[in-house]
N, CA, C and O atoms as CSV, one atom per row, in Angstrom:
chain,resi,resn,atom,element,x,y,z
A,1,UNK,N,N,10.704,12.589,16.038
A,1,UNK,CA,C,9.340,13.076,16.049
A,1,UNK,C,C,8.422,12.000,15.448
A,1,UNK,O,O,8.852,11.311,14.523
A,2,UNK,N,N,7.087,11.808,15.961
A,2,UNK,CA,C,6.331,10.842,15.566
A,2,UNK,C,C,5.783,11.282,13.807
A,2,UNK,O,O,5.937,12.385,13.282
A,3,UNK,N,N,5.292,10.359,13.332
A,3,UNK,CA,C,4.773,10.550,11.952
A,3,UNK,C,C,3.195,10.901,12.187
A,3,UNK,O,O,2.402,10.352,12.952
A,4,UNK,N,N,3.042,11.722,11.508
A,4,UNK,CA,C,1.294,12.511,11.379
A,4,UNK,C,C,0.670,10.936,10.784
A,4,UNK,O,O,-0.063,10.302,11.544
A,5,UNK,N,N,0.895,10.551,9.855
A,5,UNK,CA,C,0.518,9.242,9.059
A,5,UNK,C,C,1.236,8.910,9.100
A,5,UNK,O,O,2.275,9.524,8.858
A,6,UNK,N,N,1.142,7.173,9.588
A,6,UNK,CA,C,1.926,6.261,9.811
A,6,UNK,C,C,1.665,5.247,8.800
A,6,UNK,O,O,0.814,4.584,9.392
A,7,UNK,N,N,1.847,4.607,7.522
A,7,UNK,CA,C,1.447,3.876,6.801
A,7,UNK,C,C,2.367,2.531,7.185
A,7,UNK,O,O,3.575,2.563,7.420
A,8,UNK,N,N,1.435,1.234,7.196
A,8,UNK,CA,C,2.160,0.029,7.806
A,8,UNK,C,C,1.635,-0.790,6.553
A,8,UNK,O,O,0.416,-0.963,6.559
A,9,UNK,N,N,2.367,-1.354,5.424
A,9,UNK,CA,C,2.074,-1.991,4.317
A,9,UNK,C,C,1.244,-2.922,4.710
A,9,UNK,O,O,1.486,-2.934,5.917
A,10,UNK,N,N,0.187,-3.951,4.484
A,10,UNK,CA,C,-0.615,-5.083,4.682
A,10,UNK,C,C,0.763,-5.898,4.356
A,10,UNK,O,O,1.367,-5.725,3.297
A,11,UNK,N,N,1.276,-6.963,5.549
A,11,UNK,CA,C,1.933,-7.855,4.829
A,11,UNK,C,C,1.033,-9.073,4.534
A,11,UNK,O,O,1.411,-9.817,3.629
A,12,UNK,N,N,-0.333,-9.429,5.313
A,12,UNK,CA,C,-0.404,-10.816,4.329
A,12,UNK,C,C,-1.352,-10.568,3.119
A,12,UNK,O,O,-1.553,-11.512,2.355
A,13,UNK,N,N,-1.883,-9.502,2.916
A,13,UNK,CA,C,-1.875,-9.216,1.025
A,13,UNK,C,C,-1.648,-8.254,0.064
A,13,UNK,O,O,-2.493,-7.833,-0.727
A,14,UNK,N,N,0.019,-7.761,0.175
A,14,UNK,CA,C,0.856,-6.899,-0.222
A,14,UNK,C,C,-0.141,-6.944,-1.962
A,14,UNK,O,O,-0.724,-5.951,-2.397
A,15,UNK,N,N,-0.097,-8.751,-2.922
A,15,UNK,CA,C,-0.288,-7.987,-3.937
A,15,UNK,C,C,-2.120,-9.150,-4.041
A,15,UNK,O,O,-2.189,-10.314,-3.647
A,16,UNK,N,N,-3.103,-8.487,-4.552
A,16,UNK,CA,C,-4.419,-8.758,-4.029
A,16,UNK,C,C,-4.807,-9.056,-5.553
A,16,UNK,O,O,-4.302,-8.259,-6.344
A,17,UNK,N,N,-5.572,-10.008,-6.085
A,17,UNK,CA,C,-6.210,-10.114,-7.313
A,17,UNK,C,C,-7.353,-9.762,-7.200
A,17,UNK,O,O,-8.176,-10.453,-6.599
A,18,UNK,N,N,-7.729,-8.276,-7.918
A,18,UNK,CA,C,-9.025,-7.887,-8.134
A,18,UNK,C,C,-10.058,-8.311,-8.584
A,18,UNK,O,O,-11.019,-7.550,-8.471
A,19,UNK,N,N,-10.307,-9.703,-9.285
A,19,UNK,CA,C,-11.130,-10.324,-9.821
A,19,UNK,C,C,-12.269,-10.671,-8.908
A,19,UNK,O,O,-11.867,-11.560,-8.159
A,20,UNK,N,N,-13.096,-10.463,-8.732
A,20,UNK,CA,C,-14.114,-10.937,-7.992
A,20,UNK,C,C,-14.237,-12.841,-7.701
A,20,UNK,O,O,-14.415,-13.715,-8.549
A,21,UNK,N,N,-14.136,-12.925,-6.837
A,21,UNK,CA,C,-14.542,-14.318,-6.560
A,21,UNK,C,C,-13.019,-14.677,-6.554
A,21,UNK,O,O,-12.653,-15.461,-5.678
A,22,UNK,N,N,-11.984,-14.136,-7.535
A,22,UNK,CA,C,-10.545,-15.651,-6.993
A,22,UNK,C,C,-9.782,-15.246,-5.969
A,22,UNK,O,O,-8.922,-16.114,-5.823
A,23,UNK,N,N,-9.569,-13.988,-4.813
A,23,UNK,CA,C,-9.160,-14.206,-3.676
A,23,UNK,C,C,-8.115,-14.546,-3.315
A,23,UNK,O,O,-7.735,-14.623,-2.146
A,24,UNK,N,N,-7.141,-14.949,-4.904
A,24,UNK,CA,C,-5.548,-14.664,-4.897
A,24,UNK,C,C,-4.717,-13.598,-3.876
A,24,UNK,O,O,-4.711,-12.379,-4.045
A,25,UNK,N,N,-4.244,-14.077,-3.138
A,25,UNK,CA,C,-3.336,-12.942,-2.915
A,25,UNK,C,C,-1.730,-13.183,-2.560
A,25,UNK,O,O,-1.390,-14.336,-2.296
A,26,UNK,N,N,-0.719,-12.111,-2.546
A,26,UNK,CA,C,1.059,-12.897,-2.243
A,26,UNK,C,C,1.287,-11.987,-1.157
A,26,UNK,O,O,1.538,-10.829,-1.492
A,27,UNK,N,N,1.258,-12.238,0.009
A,27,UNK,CA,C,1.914,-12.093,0.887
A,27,UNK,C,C,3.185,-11.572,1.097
A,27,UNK,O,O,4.148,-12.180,0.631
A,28,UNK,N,N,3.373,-10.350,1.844
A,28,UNK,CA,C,4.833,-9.628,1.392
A,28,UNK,C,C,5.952,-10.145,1.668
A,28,UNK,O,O,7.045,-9.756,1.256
A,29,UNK,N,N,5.674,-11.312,2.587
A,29,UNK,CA,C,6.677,-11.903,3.309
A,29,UNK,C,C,7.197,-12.797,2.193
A,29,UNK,O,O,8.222,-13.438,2.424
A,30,UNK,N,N,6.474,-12.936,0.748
A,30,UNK,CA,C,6.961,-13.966,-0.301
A,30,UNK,C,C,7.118,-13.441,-1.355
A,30,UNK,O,O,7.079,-14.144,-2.364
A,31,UNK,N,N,7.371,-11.868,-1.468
A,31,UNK,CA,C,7.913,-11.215,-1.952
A,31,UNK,C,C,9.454,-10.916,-2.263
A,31,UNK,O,O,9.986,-9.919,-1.775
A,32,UNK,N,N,9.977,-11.575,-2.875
A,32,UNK,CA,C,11.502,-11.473,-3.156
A,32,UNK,C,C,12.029,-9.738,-2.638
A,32,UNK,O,O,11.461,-8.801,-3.199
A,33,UNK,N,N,13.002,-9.468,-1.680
A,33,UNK,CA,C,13.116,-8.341,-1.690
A,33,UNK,C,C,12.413,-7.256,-0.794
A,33,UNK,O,O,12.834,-6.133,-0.516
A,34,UNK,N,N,11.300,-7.830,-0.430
A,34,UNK,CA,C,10.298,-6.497,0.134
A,34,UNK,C,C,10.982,-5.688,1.038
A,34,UNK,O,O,11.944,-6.052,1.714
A,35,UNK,N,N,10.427,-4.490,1.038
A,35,UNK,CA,C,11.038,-3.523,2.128
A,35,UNK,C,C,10.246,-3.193,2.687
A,35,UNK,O,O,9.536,-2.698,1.811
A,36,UNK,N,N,9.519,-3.006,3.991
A,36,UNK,CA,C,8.701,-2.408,4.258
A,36,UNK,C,C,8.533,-0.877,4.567
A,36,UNK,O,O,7.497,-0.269,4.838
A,37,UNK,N,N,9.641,-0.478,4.471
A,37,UNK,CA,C,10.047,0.836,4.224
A,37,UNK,C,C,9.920,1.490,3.108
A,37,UNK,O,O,9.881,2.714,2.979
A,38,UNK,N,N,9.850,0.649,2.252
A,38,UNK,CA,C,9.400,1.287,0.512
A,38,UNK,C,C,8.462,0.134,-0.111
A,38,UNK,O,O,8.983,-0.751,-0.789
A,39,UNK,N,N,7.451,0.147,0.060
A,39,UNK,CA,C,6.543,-1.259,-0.781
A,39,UNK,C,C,6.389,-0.812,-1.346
A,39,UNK,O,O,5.262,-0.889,-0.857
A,40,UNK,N,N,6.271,-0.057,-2.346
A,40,UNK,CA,C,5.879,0.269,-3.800
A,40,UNK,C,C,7.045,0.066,-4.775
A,40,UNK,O,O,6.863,-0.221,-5.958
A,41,UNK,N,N,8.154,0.217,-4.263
A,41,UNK,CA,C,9.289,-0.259,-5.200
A,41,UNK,C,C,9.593,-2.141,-5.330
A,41,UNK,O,O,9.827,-2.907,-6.265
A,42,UNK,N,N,9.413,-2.297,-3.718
A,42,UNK,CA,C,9.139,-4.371,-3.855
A,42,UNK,C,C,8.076,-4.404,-4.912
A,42,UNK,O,O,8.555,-4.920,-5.923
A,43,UNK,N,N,6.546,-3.982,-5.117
A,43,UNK,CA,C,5.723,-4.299,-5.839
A,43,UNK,C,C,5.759,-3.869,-7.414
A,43,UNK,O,O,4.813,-4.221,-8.119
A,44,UNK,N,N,6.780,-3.151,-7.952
A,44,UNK,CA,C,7.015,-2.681,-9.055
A,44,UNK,C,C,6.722,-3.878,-10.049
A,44,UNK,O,O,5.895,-3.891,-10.961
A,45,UNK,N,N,7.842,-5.169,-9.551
A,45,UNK,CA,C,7.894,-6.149,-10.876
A,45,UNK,C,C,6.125,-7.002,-10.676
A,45,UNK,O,O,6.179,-8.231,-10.724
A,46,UNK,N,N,5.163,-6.583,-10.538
A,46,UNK,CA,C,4.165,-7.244,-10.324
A,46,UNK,C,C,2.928,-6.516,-11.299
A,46,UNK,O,O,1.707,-6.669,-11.272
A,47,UNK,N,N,3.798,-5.669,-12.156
A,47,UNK,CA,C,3.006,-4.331,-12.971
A,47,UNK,C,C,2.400,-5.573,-14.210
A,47,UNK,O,O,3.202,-6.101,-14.980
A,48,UNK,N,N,1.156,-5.853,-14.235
A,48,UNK,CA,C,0.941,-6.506,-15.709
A,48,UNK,C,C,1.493,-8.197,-15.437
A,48,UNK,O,O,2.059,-8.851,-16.313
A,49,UNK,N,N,1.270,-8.579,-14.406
A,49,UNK,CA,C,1.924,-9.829,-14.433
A,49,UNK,C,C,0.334,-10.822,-14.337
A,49,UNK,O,O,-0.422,-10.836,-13.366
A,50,UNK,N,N,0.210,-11.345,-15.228
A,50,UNK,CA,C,-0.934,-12.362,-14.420
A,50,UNK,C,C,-1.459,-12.866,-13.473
A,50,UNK,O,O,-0.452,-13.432,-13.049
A,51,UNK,N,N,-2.209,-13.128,-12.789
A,51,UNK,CA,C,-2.877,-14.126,-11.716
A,51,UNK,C,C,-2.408,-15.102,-11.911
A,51,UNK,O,O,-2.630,-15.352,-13.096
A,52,UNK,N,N,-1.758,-16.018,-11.393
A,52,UNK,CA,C,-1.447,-17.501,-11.866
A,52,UNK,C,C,-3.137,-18.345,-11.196
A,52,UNK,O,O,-3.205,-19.553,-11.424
A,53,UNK,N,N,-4.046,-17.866,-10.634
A,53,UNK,CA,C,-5.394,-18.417,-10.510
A,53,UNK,C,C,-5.984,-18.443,-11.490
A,53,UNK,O,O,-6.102,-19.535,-12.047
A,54,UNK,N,N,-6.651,-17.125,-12.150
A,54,UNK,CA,C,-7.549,-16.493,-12.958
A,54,UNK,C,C,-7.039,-16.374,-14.018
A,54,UNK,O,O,-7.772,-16.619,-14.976
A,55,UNK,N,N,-5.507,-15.930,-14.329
A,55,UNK,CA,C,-5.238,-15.107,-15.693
A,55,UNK,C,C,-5.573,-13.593,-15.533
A,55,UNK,O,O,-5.379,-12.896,-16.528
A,56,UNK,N,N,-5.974,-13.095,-14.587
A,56,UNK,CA,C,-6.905,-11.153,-14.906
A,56,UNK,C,C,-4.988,-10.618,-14.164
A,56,UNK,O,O,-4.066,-11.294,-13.708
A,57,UNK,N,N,-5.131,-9.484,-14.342
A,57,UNK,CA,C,-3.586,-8.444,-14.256
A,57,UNK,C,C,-4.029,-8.312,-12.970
A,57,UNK,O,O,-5.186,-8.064,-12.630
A,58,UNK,N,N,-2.732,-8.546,-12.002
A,58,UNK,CA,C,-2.720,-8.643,-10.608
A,58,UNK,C,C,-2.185,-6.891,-10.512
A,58,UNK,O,O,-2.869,-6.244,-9.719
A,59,UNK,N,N,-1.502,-6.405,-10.944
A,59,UNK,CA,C,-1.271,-4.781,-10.725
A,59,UNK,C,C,-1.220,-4.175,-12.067
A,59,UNK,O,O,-0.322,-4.492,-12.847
A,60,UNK,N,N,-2.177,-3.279,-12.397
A,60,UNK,CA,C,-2.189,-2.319,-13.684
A,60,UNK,C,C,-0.936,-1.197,-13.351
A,60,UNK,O,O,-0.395,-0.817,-12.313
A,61,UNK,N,N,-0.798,-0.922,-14.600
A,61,UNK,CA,C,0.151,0.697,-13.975
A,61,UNK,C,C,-0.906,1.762,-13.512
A,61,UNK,O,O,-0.283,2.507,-12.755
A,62,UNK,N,N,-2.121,2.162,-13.596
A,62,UNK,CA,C,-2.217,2.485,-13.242
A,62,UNK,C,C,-2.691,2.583,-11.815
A,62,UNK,O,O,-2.789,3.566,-11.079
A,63,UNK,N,N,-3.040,0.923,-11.554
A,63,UNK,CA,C,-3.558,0.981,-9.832
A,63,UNK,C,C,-1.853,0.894,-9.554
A,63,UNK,O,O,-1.818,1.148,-8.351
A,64,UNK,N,N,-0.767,0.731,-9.881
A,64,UNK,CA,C,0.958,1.302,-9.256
A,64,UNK,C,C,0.800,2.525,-8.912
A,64,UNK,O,O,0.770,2.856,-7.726
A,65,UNK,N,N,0.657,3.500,-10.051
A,65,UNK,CA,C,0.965,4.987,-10.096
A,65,UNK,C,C,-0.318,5.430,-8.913
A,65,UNK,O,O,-0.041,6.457,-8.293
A,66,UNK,N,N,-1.243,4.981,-8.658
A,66,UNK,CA,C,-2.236,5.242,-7.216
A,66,UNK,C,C,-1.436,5.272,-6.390
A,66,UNK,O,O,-0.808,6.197,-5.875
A,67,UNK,N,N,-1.453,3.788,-6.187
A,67,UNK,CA,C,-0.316,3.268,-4.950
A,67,UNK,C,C,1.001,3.955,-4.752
A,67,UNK,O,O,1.718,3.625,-3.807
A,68,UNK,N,N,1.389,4.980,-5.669
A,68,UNK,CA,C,3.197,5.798,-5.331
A,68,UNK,C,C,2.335,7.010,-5.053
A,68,UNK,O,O,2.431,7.579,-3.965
A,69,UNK,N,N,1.460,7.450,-6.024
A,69,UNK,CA,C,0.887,8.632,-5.651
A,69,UNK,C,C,0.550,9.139,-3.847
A,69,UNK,O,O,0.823,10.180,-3.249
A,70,UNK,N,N,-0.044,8.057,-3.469
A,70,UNK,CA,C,-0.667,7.986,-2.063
A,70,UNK,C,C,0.767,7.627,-1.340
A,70,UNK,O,O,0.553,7.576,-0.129
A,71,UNK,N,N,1.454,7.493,-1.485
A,71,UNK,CA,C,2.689,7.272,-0.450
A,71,UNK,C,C,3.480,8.047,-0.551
A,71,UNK,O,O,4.089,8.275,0.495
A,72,UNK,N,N,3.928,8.901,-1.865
A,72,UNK,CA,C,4.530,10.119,-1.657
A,72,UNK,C,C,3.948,11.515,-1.089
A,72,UNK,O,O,4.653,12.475,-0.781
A,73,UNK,N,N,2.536,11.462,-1.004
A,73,UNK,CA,C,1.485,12.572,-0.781
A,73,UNK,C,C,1.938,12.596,0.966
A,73,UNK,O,O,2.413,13.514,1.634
A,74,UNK,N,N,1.519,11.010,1.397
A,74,UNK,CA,C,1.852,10.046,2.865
A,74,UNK,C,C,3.000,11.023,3.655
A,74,UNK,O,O,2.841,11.730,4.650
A,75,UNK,N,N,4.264,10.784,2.797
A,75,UNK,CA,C,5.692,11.295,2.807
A,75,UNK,C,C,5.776,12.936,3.151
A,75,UNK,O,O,6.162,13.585,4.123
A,76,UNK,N,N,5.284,13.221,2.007
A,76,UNK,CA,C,5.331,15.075,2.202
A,76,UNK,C,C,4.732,15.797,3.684
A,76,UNK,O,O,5.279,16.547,4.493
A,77,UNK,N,N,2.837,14.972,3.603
A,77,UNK,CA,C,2.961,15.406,4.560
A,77,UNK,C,C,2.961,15.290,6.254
A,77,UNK,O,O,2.293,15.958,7.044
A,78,UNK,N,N,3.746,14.428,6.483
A,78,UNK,CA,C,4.733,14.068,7.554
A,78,UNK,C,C,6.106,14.754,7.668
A,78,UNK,O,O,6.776,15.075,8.650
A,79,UNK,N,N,6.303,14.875,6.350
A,79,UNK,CA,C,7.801,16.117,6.323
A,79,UNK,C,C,7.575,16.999,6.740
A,79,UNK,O,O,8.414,17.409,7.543
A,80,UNK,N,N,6.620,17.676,6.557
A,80,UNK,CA,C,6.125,19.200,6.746
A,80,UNK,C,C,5.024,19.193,8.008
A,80,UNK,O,O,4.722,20.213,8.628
A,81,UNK,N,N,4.680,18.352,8.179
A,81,UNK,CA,C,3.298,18.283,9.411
A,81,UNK,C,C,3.680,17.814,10.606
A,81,UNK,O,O,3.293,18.251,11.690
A,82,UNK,N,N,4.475,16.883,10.421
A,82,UNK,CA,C,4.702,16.157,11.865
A,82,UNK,C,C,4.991,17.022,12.917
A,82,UNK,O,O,4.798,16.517,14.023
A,83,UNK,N,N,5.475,18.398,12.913
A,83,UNK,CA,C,5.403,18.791,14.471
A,83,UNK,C,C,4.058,19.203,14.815
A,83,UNK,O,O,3.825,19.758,15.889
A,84,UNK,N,N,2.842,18.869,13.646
A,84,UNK,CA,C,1.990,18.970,14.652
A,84,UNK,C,C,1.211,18.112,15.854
A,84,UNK,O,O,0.240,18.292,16.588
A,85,UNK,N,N,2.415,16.859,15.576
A,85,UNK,CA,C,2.066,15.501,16.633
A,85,UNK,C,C,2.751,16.333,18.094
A,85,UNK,O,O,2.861,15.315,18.778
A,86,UNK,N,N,3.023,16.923,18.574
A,86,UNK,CA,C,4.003,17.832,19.454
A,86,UNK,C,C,2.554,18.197,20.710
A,86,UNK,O,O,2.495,18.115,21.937
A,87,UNK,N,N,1.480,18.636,19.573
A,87,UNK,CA,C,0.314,18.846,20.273
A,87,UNK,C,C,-1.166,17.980,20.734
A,87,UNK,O,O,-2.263,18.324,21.175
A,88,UNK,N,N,-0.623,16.898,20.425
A,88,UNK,CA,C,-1.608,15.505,20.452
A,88,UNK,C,C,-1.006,14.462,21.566
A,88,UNK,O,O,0.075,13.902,21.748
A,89,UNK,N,N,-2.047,14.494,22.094
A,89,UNK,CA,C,-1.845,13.065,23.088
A,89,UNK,C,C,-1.441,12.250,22.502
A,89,UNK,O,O,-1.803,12.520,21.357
A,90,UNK,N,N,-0.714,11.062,22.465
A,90,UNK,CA,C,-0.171,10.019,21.718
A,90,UNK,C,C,-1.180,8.430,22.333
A,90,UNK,O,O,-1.079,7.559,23.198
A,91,UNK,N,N,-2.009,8.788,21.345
A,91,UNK,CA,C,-3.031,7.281,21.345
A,91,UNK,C,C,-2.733,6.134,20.468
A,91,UNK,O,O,-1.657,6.193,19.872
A,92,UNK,N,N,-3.430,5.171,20.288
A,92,UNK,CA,C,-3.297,4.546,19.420
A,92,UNK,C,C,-4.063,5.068,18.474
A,92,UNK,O,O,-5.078,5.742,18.643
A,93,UNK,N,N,-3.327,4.595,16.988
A,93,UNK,CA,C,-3.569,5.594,15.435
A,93,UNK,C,C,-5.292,4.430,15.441
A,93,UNK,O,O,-5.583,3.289,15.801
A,94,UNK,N,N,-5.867,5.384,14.933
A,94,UNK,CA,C,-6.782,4.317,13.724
A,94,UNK,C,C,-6.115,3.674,12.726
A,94,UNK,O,O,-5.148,4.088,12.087
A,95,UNK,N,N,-6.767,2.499,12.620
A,95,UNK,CA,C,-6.416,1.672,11.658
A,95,UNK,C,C,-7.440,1.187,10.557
A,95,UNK,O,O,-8.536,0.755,10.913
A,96,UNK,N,N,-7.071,1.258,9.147
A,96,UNK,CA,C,-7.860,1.712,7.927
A,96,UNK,C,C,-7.030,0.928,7.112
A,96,UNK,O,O,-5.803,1.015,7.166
A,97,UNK,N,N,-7.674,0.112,6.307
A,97,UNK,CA,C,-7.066,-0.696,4.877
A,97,UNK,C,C,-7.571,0.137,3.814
A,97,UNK,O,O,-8.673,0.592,3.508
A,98,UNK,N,N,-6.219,0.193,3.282
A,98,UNK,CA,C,-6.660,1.203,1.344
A,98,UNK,C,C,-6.324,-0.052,0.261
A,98,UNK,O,O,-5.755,-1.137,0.141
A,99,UNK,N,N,-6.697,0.419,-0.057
A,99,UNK,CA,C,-6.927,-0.544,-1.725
A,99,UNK,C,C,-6.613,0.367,-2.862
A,99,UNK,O,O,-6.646,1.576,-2.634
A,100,UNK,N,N,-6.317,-0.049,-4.041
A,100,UNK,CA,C,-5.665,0.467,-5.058
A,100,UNK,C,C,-6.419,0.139,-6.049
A,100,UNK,O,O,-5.563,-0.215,-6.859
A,101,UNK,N,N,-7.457,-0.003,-6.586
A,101,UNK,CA,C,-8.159,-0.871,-7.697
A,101,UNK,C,C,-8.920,0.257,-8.619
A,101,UNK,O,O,-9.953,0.759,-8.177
A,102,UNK,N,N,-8.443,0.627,-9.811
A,102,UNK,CA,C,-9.316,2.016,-10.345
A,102,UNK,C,C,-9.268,3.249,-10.006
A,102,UNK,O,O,-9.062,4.230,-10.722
A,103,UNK,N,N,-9.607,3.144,-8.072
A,103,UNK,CA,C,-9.502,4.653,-7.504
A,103,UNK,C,C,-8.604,4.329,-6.212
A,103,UNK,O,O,-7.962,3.301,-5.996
A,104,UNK,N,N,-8.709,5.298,-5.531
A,104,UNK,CA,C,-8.006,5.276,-3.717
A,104,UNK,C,C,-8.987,4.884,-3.136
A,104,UNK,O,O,-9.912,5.656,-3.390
A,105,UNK,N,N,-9.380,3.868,-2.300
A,105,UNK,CA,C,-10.434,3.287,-1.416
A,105,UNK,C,C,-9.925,3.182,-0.061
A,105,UNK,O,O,-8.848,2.612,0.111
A,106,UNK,N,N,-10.674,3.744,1.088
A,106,UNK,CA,C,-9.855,4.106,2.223
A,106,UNK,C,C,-11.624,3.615,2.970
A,106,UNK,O,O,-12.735,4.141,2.906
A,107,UNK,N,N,-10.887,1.924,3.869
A,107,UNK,CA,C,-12.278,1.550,4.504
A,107,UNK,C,C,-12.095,2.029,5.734
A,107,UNK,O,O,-12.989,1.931,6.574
C-alpha cells in the first residue's frame, strides 16, 4: 500500500548550520552510516557538535527531538491512514522542505 506521507530526507543538506550568513551544510551522502530509512538516528551524533565554519551548534537537542517528533507523528499516521490512498488517484506528491530550527517550518 502506498504511504499517505512520503518523507524523502534532503540528501544534499541532511545537517544545515543555522547561523545566518555561513551556509555550512553535510550532505547525507558524507554522513558515516546514513540510512535513509531512518535519518534521525544517522543524525543523532551531530547533537551539540560545532560548525567547523562558524563555531554556532549545528543540531541542538532540541531542534533533534523536533526532527524524531515529526517522523514518528510521519510513521503513525501512515500506519493507520494509508488505506486511505486506496481512494486517490495516484499523482505526483507535493514536494515541501521542513526545517528543524526552534520550531517545525514546512515551506
Amino acid at each position: 500500500m502506498r504511504k499517505l506521507i512520503n518523507i524523502e530526507a534532503n540528501t544534499n543538506g541532511a545537517i544545515v548550520c543555522d547561523k545566518p550568513g555561513c551556509n555550512f551544510e553535510i550532505p547525507a551522502t558524507q554522513i558515516k552510516g546514513y540510512n535513509p530509512e531512518n535519518p534521525i538516528e544517522s543524525i543523532r551524533p551531530f547533537i551539540n557538535t560545532p560548525c567547523p565554519r562558524c563555531g554556532e551548534n549545528l543540531l541542538t537537542e532540541h531542534d533533534f527531538l523536533l526532527a524524531d517528533r515529526f517522523y514518528k507523528v510521519a510513521n503513525w499516521l501512515n500506519k493507520w491512514f494509508s488505506w486511505i490512498t486506496i481512494f486517490i488517484k495516484e499523482e505526483k506528491g507535493v514536494e515541501k522542505k521542513v526545517s528543524f530550527h526552534k520550531e517545525i517550518k514546512i515551506d
